[in-house]
Each structure stands twice: as structure tokens, then as C-alpha cells.
Backbone as ProteinMPNN parsed JSONL, in Angstrom:
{"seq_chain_A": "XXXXXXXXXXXXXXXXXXXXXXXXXXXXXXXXXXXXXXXXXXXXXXXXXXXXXXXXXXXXXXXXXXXXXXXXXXXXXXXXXXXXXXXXXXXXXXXXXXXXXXXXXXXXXXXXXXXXXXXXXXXXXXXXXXXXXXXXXXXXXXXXXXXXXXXXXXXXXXXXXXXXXXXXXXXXXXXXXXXXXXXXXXXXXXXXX", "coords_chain_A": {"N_chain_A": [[19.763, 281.96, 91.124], [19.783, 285.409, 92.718], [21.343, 286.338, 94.678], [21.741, 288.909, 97.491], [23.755, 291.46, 99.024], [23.977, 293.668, 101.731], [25.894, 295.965, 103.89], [27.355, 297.82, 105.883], [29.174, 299.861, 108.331], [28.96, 300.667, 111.297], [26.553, 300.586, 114.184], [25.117, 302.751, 113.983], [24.872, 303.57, 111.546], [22.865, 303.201, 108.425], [21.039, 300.496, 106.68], [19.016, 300.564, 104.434], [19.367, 302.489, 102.57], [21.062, 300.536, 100.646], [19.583, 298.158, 100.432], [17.562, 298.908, 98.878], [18.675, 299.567, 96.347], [19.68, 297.161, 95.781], [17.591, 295.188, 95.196], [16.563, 296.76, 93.237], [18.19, 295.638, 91.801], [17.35, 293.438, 91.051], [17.933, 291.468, 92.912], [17.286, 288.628, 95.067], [17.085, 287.388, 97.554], [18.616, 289.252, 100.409], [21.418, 289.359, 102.2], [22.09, 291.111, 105.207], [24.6, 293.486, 107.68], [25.342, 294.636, 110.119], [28.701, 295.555, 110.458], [31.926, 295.925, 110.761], [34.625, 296.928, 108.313], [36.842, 296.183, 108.268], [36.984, 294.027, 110.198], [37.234, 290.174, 110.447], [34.965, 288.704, 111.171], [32.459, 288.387, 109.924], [29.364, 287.232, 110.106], [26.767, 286.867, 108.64], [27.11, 287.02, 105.783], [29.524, 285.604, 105.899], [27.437, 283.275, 106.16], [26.202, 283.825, 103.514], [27.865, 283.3, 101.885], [28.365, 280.452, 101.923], [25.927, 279.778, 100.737], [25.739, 280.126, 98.178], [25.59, 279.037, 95.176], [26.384, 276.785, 91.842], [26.129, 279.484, 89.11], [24.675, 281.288, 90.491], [24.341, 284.43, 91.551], [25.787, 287.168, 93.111], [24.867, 289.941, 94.318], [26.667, 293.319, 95.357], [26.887, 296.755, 96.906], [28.816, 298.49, 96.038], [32.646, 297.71, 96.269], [33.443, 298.154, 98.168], [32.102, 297.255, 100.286], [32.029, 294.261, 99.934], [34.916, 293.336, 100.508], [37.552, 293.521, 102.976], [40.305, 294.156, 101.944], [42.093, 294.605, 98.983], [43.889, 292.204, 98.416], [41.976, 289.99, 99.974], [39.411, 290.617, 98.827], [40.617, 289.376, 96.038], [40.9, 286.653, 96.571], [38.605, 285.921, 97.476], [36.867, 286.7, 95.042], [37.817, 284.888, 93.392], [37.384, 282.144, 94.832], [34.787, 282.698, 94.158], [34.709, 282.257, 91.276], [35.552, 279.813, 90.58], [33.484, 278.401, 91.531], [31.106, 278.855, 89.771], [30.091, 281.259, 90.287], [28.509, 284.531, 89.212], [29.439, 287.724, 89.872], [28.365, 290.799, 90.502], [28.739, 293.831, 90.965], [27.318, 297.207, 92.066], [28.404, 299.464, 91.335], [30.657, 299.063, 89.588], [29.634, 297.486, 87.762], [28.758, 293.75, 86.281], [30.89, 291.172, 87.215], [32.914, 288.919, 85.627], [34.453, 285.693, 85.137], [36.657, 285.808, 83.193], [39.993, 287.442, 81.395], [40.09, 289.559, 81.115], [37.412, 290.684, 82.674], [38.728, 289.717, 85.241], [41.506, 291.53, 84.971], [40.097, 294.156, 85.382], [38.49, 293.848, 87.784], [40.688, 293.393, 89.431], [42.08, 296.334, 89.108], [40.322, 297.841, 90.111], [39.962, 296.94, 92.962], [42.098, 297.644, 93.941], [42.062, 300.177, 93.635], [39.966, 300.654, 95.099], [41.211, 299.869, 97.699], [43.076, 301.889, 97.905], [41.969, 304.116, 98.736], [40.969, 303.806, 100.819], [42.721, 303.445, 102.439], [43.764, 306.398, 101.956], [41.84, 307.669, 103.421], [42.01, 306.638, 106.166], [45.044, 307.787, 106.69], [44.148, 309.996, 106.596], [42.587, 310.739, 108.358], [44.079, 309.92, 110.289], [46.235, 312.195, 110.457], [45.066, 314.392, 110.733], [44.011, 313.876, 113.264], [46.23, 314.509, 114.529], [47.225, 316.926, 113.648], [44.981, 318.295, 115.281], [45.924, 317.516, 117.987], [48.189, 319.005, 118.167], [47.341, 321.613, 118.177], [45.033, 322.723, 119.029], [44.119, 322.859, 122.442], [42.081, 321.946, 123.717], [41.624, 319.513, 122.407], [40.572, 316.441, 122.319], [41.266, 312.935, 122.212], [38.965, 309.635, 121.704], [35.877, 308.769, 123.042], [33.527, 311.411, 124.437], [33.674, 312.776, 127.977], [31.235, 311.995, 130.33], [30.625, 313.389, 132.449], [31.018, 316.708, 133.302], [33.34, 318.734, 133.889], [33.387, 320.309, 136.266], [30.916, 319.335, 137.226], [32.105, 317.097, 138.334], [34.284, 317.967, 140.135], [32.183, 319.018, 142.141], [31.456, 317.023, 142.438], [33.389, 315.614, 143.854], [33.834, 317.179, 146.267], [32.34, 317.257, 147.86], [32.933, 314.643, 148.502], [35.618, 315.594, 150.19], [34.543, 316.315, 152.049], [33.565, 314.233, 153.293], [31.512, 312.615, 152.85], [30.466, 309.564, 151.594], [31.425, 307.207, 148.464], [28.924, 305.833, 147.476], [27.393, 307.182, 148.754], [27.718, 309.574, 147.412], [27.193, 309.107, 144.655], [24.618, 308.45, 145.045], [23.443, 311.001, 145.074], [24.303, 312.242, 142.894], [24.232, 310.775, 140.266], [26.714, 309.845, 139.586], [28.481, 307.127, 139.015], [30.057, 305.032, 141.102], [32.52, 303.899, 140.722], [33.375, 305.761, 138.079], [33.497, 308.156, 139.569], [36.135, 307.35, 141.544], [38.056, 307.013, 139.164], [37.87, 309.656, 137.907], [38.563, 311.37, 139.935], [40.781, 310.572, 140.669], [42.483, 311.776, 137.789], [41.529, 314.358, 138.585], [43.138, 314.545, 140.902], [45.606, 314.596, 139.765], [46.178, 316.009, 137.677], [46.339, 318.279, 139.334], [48.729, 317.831, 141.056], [50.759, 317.959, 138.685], [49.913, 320.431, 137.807], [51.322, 321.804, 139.676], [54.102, 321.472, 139.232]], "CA_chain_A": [[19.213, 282.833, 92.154], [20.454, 286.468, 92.694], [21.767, 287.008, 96.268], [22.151, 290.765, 97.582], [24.934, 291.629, 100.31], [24.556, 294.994, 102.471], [27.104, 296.298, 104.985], [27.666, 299.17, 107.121], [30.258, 299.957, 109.501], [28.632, 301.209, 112.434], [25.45, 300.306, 114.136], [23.871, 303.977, 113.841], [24.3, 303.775, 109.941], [21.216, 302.609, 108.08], [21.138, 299.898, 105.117], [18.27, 300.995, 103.802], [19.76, 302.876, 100.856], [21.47, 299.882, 99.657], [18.771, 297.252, 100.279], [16.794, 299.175, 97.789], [19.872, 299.29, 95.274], [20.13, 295.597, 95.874], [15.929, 294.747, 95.458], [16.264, 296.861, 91.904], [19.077, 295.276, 90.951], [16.954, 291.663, 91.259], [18.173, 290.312, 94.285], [15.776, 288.065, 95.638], [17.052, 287.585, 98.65], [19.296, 289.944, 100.355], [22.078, 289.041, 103.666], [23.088, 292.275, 105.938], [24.579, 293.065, 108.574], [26.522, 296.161, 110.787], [29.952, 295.306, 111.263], [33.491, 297.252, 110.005], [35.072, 295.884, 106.788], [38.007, 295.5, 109.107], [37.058, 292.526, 110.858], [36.814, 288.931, 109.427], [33.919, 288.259, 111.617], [31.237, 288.664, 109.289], [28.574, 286.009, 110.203], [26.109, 286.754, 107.766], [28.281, 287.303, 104.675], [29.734, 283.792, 105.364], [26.415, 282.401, 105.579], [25.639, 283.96, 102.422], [29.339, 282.322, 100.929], [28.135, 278.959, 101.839], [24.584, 279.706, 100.189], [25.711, 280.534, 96.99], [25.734, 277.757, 93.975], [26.916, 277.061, 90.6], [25.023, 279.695, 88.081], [24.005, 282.056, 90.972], [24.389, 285.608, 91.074], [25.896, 288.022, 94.115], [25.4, 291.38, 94.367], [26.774, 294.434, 96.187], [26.151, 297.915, 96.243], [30.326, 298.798, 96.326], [33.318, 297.065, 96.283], [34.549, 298.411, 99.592], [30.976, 296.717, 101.34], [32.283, 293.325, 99.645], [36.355, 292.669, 101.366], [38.909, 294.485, 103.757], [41.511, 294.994, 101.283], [42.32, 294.038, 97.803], [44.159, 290.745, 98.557], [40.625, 289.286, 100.457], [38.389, 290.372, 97.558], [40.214, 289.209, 94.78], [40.526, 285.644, 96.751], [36.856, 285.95, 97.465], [36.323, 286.446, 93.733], [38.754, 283.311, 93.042], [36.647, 281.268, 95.041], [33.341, 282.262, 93.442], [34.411, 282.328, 89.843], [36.003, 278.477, 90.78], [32.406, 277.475, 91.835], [30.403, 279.264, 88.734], [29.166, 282.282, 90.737], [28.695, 285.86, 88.972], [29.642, 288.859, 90.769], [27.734, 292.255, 89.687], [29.535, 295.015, 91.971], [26.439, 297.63, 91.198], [28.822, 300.728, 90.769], [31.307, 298.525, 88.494], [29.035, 296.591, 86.655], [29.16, 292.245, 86.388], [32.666, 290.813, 86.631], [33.06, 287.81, 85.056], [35.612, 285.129, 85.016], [37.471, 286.079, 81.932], [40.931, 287.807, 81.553], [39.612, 291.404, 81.53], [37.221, 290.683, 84.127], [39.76, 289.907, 85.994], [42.2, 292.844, 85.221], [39.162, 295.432, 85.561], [38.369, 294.075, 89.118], [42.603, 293.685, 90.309], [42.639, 297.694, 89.31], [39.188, 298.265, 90.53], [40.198, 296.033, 94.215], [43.517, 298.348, 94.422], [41.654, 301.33, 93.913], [39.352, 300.955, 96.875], [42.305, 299.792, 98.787], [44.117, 302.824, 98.101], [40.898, 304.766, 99.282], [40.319, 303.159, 102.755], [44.447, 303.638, 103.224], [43.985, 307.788, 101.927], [40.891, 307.927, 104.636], [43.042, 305.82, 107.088], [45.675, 308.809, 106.721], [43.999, 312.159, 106.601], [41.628, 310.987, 109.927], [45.168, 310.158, 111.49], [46.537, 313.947, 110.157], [43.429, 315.399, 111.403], [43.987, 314.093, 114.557], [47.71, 314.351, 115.075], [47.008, 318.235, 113.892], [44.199, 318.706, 116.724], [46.432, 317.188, 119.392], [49.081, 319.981, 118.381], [47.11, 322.904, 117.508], [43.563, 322.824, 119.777], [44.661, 322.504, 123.796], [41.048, 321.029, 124.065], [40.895, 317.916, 121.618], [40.241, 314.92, 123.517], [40.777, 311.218, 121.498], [38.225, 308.905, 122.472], [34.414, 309.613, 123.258], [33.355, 312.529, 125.339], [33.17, 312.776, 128.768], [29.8, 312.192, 130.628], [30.197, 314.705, 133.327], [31.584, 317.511, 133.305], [34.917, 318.688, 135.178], [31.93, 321.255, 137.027], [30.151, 318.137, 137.932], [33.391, 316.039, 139.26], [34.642, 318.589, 141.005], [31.073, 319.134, 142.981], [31.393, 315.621, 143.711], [34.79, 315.663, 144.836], [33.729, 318.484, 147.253], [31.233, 316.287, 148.482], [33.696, 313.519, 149.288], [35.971, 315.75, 150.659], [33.105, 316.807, 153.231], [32.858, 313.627, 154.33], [30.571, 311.83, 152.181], [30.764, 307.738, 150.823], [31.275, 307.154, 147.271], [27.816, 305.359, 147.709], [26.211, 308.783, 148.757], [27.208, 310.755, 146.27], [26.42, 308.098, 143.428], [22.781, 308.569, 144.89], [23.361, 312.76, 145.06], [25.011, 312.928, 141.74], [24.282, 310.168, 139.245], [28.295, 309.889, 139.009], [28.799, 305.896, 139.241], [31.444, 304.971, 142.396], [34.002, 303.676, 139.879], [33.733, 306.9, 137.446], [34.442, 308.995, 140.33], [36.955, 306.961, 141.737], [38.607, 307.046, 138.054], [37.888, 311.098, 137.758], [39.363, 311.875, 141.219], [42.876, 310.194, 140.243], [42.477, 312.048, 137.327], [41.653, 315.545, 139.219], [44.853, 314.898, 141.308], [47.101, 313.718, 138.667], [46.357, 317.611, 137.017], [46.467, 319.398, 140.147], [49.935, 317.629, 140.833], [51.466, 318.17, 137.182], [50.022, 321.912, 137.591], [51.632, 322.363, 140.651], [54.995, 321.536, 138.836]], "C_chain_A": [[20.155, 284.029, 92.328], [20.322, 286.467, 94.184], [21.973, 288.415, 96.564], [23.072, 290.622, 99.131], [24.623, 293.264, 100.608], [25.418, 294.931, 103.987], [27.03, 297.42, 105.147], [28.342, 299.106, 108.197], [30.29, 299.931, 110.549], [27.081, 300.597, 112.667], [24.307, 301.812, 113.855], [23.567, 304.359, 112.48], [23.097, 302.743, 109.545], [21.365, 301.754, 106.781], [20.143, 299.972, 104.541], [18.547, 300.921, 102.239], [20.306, 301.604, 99.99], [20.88, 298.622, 99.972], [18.089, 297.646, 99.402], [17.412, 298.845, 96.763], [19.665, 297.815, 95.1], [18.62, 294.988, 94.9], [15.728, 295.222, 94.126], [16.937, 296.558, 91.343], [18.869, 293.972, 90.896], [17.091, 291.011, 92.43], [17.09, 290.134, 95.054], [15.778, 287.339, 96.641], [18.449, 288.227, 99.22], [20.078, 289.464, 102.501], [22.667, 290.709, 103.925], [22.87, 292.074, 107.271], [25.252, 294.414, 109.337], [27.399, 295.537, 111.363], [31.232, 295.89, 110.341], [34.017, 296.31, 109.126], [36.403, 295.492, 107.452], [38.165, 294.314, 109.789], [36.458, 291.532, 109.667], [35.422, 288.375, 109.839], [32.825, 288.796, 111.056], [30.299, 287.479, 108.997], [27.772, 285.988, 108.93], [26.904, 286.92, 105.856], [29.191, 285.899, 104.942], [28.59, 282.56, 105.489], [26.026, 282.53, 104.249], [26.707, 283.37, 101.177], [28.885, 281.085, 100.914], [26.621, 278.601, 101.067], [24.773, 279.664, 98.812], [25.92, 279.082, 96.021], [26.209, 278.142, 92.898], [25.491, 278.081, 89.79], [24.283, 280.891, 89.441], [24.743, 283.556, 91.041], [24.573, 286.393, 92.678], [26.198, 289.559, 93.831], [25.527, 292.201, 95.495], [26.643, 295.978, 96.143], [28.133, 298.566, 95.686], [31.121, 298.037, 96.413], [33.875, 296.886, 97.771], [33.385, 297.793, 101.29], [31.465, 295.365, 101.232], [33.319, 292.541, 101.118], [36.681, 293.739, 101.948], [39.809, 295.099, 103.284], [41.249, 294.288, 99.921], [43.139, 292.529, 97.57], [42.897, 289.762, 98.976], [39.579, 289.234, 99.488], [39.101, 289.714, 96.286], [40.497, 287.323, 95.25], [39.011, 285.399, 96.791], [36.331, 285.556, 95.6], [36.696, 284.811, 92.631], [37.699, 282.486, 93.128], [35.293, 281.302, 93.836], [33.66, 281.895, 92.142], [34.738, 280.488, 89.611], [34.678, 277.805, 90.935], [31.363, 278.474, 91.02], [29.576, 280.444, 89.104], [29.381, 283.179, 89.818], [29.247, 286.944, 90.15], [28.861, 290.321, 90.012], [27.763, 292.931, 91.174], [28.717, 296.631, 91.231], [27.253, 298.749, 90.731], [30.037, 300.36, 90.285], [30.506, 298.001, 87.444], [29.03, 294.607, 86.759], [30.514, 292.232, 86.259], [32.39, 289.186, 86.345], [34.633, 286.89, 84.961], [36.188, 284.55, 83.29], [38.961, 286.844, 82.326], [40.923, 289.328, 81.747], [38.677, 291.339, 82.665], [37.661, 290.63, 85.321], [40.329, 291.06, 86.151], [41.192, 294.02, 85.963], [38.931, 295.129, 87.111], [39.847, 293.983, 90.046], [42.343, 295.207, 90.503], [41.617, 297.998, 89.815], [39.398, 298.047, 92.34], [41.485, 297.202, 94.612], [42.861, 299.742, 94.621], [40.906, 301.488, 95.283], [40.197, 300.59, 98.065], [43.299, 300.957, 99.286], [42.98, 303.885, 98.731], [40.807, 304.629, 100.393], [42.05, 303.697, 102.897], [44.108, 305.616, 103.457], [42.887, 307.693, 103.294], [41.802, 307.832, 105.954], [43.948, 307.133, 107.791], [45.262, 309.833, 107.366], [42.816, 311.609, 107.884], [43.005, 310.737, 111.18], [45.883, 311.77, 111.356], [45.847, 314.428, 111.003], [43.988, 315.411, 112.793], [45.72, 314.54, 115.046], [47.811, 316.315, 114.627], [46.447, 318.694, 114.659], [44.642, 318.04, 117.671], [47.82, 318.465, 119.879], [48.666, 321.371, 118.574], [45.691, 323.129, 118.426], [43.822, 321.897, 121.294], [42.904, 321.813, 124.235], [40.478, 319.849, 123.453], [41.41, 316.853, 122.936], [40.055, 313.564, 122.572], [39.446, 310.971, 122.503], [36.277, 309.869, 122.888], [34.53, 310.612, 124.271], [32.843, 311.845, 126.6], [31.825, 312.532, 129.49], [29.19, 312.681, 131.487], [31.037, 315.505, 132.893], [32.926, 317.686, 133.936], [33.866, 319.417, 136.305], [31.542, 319.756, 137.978], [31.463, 317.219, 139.135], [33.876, 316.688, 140.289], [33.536, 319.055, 142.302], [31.181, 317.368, 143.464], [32.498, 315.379, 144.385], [34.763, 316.469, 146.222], [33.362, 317.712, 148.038], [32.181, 314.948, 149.569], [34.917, 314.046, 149.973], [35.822, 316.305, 152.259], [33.068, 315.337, 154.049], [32.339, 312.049, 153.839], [30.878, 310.368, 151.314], [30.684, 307.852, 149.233], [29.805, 306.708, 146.845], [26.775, 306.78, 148.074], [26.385, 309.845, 147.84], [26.935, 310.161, 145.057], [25.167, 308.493, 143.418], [22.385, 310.155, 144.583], [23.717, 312.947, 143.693], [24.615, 312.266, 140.527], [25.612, 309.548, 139.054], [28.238, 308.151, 140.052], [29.902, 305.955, 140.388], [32.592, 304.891, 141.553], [34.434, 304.972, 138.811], [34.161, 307.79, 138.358], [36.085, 308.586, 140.862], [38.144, 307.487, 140.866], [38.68, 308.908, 137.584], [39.007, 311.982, 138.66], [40.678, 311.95, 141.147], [43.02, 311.056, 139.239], [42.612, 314.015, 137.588], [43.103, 315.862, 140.03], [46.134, 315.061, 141.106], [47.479, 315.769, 138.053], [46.361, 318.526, 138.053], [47.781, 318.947, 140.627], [50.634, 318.126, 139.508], [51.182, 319.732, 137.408], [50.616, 322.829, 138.347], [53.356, 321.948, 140.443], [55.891, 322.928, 138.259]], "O_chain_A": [[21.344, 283.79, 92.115], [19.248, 286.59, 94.773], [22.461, 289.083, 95.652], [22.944, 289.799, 100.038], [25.002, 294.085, 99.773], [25.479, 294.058, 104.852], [26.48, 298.087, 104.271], [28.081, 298.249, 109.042], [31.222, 299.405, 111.158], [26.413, 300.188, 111.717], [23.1, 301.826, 113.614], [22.634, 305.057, 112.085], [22.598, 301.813, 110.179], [21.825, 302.333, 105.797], [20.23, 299.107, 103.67], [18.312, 300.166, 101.296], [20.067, 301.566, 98.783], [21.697, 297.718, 99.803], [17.72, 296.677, 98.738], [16.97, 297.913, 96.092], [19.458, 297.446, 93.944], [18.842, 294.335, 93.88], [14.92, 294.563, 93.472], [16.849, 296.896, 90.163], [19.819, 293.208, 90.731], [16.386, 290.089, 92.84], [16.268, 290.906, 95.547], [14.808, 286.626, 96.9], [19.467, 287.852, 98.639], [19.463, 289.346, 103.561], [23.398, 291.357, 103.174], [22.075, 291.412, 107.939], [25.695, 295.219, 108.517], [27.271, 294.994, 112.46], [31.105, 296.222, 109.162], [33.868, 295.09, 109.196], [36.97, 294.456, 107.104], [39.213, 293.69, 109.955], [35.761, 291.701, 108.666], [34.762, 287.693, 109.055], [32.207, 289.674, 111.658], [30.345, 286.83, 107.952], [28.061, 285.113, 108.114], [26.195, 286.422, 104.981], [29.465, 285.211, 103.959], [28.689, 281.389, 105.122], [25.533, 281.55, 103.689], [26.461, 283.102, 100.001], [28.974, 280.498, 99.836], [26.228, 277.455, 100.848], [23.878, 279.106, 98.178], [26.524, 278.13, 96.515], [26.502, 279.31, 92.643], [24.309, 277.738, 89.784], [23.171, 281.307, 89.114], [25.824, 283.652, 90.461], [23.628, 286.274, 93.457], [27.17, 290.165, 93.38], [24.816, 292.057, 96.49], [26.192, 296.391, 95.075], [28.149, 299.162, 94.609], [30.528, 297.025, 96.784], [34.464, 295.964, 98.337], [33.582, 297.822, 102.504], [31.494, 294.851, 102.35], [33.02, 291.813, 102.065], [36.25, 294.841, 101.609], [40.266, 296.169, 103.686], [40.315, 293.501, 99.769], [42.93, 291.851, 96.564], [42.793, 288.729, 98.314], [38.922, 288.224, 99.235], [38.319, 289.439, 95.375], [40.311, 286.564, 94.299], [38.424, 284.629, 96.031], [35.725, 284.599, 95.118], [36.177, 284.126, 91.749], [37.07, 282.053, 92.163], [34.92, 280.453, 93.026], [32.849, 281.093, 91.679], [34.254, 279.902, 88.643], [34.613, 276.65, 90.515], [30.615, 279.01, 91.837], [28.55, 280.723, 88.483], [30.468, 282.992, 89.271], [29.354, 286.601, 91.328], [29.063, 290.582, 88.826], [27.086, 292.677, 92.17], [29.187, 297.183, 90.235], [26.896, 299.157, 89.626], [30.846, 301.277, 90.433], [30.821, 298.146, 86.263], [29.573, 294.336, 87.83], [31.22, 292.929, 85.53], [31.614, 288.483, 86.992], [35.721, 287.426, 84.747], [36.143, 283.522, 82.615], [39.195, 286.9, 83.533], [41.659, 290.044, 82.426], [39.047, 291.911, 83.691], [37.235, 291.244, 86.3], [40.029, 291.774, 87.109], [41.536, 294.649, 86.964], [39.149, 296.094, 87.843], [39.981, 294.465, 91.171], [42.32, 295.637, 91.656], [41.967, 299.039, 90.371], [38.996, 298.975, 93.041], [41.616, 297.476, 95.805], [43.079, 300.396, 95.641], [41.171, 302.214, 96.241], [39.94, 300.938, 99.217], [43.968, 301.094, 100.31], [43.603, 304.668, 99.448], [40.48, 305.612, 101.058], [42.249, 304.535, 103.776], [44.147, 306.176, 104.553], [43.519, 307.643, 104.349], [42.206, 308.79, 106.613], [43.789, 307.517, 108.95], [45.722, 310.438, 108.334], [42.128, 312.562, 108.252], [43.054, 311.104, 112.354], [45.963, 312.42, 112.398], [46.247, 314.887, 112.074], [44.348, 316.405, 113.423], [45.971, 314.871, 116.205], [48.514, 316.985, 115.383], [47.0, 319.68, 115.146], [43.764, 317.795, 118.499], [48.279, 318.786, 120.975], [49.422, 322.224, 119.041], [45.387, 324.306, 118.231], [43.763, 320.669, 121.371], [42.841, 321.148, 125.269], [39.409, 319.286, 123.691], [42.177, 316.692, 123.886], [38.943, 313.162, 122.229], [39.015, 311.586, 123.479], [35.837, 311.018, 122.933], [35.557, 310.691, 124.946], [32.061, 310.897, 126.667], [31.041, 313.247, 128.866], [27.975, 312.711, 131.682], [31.869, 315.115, 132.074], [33.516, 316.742, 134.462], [33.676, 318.733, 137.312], [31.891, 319.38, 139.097], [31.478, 316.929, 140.331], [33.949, 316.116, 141.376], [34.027, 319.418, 143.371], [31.008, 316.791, 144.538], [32.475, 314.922, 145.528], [35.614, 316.342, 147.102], [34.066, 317.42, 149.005], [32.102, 314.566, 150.737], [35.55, 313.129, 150.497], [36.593, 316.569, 153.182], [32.645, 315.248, 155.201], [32.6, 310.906, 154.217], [31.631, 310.399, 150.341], [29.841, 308.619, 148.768], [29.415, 307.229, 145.8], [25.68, 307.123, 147.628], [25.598, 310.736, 147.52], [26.312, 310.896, 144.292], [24.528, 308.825, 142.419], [21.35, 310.522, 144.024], [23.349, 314.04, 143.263], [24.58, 313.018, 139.553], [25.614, 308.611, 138.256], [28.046, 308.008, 141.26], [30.579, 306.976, 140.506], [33.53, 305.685, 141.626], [35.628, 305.233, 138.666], [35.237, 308.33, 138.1], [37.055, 309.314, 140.649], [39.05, 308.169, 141.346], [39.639, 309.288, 136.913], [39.86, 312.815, 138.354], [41.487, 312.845, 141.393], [44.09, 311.589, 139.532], [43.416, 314.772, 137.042], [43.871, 316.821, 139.951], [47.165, 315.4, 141.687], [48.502, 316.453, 138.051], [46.387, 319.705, 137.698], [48.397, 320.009, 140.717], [51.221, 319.162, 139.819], [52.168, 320.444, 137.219], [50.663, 324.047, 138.175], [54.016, 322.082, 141.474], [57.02, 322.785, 137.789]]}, "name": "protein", "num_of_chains": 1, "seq": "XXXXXXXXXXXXXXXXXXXXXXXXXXXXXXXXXXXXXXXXXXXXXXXXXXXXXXXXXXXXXXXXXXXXXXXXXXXXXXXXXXXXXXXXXXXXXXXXXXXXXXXXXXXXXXXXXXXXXXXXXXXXXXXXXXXXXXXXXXXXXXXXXXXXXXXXXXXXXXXXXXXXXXXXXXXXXXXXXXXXXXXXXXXXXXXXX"}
């Protein structure tokens, strides 16, 4: 039996593209799932480890959808080739448990390791250049009011008004203001340094 494996990182990416890949590359039945190659918690991907038999066949669309690093895949591959599985990695080709199959997926396993590390890098660069060089980068998701907005509700509660009434006037949750406010005072202290 030919198994198919897709993965994706994020939930807003789409496995589409490589359920098709998978579906013309035979697989006749296919496990995915959205979760980061970083974690071990990959439910479906160890249901599909415990599915597999002698004489059956797993494919992926990439090496780097497979393991986390190059130590995890080439145990992974240990195991299967120990219990008579194939591997066909569609943009390597089959690996087989032989002595070049081997070598070809070690340097193949290092290469995508050294890939996820260069990424790894140049998105920490990136950012460690836009924390020096652009007085408006902000880690972390964006805001969901404004400073405009916070500061109209701050007005509000300096008028008078319950965190409870301007929640209903503003949309702005009690605890986000709360958490904004400290935040408004913290920079009007520090600016008043």
C-alpha cells in the first residue's frame, strides 16, 4: 500500500498543492495535518508510523514536510527501512535501504537542515536590523486599536467613566485597556525623562 504524508506549518497555508503531488504519485491514502516541523506533536504522522507495514510505500512531497532536523529523519528512515518500508521523497526520488541510499539521503537530510538553520538566521537579521534601523517595527502581531483609539478611551476614563462603560462605548475589552493604559503611562513617564 502507498501512504501519502502532507504538512504545513501554519493553519492559513493550504495542502492542497501537495495532496495532488501525493494522489499522482499513487498514494492511496494520504495523512495531513497543520502543525510546524518544530514540534514532535504530530498526531497524524504518528498514526500514519504505526499504519505502515512490511513492503509498504510512504510518500512526501519534501524532505523538510517529513522531520525537524536531520538527526529525526534519518532515525525515522532507520526505523522504516528496519521494518521493510520504502520511502519516495517526491523531489529526491525513492530511497532505499542500501549504502548509497543511505549516503544520498544523510547529504540530502543535512542539506534541508542547513536550509531551515539559513531561514532561521536571515528572519532573525531581518529583525534585529528593523529593531535598529525603523523606530516603528513592532515584534509580535499588530495592535488591534490604535494609540488614536486608546487614547479616546483613556479620555473617557479620565472623565469619569467605568472600564465597563467604555468596553460598551468603544469595543476596547476592560483588560486590553487596563493593559494599554499602563502602557500609555509607562511612555508618557520615560518621555518625560
Amino acid at each position: 500500500m502507498k501512504y501519502g504524508y502532507a504538512r504545513v506549518s501554519t493553519t492559513d497555508q493550504k495542502l492542497e498543492n501537495q495532496i495532488e503531488l501525493l494522489k499522482n504519485a499513487g498514494a492511496q491514502k494520504i495523512y495531513q495535518e497543520k502543525f510546524t516541523g518544530t514540534t514532535t506533536d504530530r498526531p497524524e504522522f504518528s498514526q500514519l508510523l504505526k499504519q505502515l507495514k512490511p513492503g509498504d510505500t510512504l510518500i512526501v512531497t519534501k524532505l523538510d514536510r517529513f522531520a525537524r532536523n536531520t538527526r529525526e529523519a534519518l532515525d525515522i528512515i532507520q526505523d522504516l527501512f528496519k521494518r521493510d518500508i520504502k520511502v519516495n521523497i517526491l523531489n529526491m526520488g525513492i530511497i532505499d535501504n542500501t549504502p548509497t541510499g543511505q549516503l544520498i539521503f544523510t547529504i540530502f537530510s543535512a542539506f534541508a537542515q542547513f536550509e531551515r538553520d539559513m531561514i532561521v538566521t536571515r528572519t532573525h537579521e531581518g529583525k534585529e536590523y528593523a529593531k535598529r534601523n525603523d523606530p516603528y517595527f513592532h515584534e509580535g502581531r499588530p495592535q488591534t486599536y490604535t494609540d488614536e483609539q486608546i487614547r479616546f478611551a483613556y479620555e473617557l476614563r479620565q472623565q469619569g467613566m467605568t472600564y465597563k462603560m467604555i468596553a460598551r462605548k468603544t469595543g476596547i475589552s476592560e483588560r486590553t485597556q487596563q493593559r494599554r493604559f499602563k502602557e500609555q503611562l509607562k511612555n508618557k513617564s520615560s518621555e518625560q525623562l
